[in-house]
MDAnalysis code that builds the backbone (N, CA, C; Angstrom):
import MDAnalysis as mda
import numpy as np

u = mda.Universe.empty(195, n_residues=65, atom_resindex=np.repeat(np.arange(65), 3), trajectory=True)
u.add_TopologyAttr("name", ["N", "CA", "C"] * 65)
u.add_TopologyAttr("resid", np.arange(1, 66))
u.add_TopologyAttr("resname", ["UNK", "UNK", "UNK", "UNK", "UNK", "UNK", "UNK", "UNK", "UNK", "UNK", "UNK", "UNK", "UNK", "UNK", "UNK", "UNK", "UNK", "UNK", "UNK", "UNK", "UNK", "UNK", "UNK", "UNK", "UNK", "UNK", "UNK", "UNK", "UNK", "UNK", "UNK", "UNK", "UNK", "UNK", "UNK", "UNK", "UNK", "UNK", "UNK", "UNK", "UNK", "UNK", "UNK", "UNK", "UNK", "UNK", "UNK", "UNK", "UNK", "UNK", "UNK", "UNK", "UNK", "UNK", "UNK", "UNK", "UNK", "UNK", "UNK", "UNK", "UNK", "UNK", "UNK", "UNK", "UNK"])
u.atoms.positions = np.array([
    [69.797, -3.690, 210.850],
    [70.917, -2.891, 210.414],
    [70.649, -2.401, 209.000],
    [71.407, -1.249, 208.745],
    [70.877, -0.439, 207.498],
    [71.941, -1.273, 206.343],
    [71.196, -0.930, 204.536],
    [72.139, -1.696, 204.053],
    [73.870, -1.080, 203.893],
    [73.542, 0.277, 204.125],
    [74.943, 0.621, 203.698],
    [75.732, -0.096, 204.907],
    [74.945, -0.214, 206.443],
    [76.269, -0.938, 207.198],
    [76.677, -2.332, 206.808],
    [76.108, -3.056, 206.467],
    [75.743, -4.002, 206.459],
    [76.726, -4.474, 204.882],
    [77.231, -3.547, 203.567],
    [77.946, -3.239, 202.676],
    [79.588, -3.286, 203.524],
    [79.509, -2.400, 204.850],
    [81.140, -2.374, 204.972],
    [81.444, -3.005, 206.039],
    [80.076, -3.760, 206.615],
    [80.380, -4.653, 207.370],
    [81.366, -6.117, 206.601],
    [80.603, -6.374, 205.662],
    [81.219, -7.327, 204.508],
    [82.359, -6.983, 204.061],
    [82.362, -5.920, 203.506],
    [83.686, -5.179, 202.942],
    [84.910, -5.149, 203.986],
    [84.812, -5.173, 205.439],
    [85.890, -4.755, 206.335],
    [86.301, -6.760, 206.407],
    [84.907, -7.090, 206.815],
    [85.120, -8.349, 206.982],
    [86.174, -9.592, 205.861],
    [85.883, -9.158, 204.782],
    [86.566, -9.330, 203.323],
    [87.661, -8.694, 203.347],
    [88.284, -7.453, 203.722],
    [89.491, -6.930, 203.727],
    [90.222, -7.651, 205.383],
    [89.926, -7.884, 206.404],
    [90.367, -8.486, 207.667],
    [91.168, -10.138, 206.967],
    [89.884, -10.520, 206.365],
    [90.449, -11.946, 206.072],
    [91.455, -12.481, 204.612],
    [91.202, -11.438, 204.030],
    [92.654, -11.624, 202.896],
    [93.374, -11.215, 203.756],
    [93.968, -10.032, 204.533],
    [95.077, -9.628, 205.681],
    [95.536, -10.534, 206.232],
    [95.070, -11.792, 206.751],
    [95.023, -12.875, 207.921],
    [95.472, -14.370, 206.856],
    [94.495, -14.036, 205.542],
    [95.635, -14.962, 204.938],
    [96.851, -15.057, 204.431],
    [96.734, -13.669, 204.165],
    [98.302, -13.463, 203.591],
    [99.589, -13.332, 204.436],
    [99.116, -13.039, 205.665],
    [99.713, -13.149, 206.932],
    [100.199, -14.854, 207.091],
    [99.351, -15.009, 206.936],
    [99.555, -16.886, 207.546],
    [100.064, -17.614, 206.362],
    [100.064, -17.062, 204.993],
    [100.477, -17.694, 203.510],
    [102.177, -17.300, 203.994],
    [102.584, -16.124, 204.555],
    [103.741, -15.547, 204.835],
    [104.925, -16.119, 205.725],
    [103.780, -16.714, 206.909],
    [104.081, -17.341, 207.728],
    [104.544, -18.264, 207.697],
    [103.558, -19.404, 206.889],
    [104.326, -20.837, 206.512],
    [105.235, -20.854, 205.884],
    [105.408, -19.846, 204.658],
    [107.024, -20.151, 204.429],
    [108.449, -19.648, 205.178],
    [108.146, -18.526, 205.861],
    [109.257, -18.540, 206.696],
    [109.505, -19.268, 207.792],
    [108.293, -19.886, 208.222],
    [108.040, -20.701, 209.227],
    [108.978, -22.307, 208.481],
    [108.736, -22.630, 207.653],
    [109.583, -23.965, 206.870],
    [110.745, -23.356, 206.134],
    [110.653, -22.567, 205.360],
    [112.420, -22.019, 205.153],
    [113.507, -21.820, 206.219],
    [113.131, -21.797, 207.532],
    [114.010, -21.456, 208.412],
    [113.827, -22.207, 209.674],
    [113.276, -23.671, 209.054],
    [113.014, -24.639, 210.558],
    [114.169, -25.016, 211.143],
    [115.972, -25.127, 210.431],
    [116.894, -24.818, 210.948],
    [117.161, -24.351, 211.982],
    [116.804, -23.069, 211.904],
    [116.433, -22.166, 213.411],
    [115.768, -22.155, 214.275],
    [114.788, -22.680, 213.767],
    [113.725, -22.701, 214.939],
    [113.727, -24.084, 215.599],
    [114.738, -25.301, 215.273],
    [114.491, -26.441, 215.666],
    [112.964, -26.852, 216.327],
    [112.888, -27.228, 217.654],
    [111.731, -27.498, 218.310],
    [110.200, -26.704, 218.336],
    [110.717, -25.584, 217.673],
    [109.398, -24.623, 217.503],
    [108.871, -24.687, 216.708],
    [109.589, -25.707, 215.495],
    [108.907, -25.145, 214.321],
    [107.561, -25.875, 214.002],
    [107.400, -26.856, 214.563],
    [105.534, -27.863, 214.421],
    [104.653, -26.183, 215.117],
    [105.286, -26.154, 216.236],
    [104.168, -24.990, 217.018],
    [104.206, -23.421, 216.115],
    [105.061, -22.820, 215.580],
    [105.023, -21.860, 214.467],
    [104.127, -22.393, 213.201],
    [104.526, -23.447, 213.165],
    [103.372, -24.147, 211.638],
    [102.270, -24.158, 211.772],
    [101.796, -24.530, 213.168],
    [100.473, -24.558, 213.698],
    [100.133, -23.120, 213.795],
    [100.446, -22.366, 214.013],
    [100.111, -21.389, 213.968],
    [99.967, -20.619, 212.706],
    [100.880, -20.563, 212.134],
    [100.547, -20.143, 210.656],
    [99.772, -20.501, 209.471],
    [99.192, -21.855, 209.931],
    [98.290, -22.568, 209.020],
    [97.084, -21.923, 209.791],
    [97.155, -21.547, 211.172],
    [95.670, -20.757, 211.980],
    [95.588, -19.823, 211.573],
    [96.460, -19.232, 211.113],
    [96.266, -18.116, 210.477],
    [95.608, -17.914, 209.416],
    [96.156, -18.806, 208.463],
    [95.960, -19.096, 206.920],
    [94.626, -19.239, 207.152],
    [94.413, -20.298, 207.928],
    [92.590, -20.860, 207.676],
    [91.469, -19.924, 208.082],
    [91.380, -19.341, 208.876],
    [91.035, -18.594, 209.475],
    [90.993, -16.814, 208.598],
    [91.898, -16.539, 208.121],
    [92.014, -16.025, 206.861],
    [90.900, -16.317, 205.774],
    [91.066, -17.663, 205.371],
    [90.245, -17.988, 204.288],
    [89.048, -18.310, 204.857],
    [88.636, -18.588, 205.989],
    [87.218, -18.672, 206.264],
    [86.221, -17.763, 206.676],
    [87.181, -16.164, 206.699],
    [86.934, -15.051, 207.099],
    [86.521, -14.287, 205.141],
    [87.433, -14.534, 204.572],
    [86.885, -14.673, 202.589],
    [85.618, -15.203, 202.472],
    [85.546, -16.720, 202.618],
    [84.296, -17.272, 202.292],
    [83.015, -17.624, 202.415],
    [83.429, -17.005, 204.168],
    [82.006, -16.944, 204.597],
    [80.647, -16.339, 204.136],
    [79.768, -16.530, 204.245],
    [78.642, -15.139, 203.341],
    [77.879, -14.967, 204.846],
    [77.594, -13.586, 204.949],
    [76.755, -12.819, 205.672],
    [75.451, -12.978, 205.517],
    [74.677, -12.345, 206.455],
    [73.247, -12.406, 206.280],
    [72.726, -11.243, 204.870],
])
């Protein structure tokens, strides 16, 4: 692969995973500000929003070839 793809391959990849954390940073708190509501859902919303979160940040820190 050429380097310029290989530049916005990283670059998209780096913009996907701040998106996904901030998504899932978003998540957990409305997900625990409002476990009221969600009674029984709210472990399975948490779980999910921490998948988010991590997944997020492991999509940041990874390094490419």
């Amino acid at each position: 692969m050429s380097e310029i793809g290989t530049f916005w391959t990283n670059v998209i990849e780096k913009f996907f995973g701040l998106l996904l954390s901030i998504i899932g940073a978003l998540l957990v708190y409305y997900t625990y500000t409002s476990s009221a509501v969600l009674g029984v859902f709210t472990s399975l919303f948490g779980f999910l929003s921490v998948l988010f979160l991590l997944v997020g940040l492991f999509l940041v820190t990874v390094k490419a070839e």
